[in-house]
C-alpha positions as CSV (number, residue, x, y, z in Angstrom):
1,X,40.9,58.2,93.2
2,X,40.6,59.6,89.8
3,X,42.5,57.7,87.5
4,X,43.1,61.3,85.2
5,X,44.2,63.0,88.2
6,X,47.2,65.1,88.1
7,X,50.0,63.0,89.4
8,X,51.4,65.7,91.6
9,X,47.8,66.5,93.3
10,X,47.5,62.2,93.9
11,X,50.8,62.3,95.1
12,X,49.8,64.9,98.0
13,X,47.1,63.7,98.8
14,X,48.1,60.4,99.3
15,X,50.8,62.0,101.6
16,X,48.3,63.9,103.9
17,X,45.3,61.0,104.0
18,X,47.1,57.8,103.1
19,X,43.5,56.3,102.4
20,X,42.6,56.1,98.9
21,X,38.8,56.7,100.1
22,X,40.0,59.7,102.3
23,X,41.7,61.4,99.6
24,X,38.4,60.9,97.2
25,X,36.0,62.1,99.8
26,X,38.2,64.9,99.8
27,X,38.0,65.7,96.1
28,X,34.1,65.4,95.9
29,X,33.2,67.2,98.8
30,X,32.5,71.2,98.5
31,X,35.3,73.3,99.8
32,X,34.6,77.3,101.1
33,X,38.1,78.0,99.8
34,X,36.8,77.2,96.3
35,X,33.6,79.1,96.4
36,X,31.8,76.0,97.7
37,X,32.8,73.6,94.7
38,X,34.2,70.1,95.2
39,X,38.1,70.2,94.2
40,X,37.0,67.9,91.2
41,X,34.7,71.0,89.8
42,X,37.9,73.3,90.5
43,X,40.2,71.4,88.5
44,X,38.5,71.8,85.7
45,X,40.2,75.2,85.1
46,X,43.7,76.5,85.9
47,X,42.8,78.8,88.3
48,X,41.2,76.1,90.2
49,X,44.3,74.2,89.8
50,X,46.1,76.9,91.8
51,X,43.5,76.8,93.7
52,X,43.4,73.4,95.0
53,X,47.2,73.5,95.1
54,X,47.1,76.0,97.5
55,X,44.4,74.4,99.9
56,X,47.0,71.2,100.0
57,X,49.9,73.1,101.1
58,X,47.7,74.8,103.8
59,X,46.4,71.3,105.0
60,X,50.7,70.3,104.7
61,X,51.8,72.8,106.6
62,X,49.1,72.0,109.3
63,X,47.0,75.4,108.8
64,X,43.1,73.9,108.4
65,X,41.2,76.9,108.8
């Protein structure tokens, strides 16, 4: 996983995949959510932060659509 990752978003992850390689497939892979970017591409910005923050919780509270 990213080493400059935000702690918080590592953390989560972690939680929901509890496989390092999981949790970085997730991150490169494109995500309809994000317009079809990778998580990685969305972070970039802090909208994309939100963003990806959001997608997390919805994974976390068991909603994957």
């Amino acid at each position: 996983m990213n080493e400059n990752l935000d702690v918080e978003i590592k953390s989560r992850l972690m939680t929901i995949f509890n496989d390092k390689a999981l949790c970085d497939d997730w991150l490169r892979n494109n995500k309809k959510p994000l317009g079809g970017i990778s998580p990685l591409e969305a972070l970039k910005t802090a909208d994309g932060k939100t963003k990806v923050l959001e997608i997390i919780a919805r994974i976390e509270t068991g909603d994957f659509s």
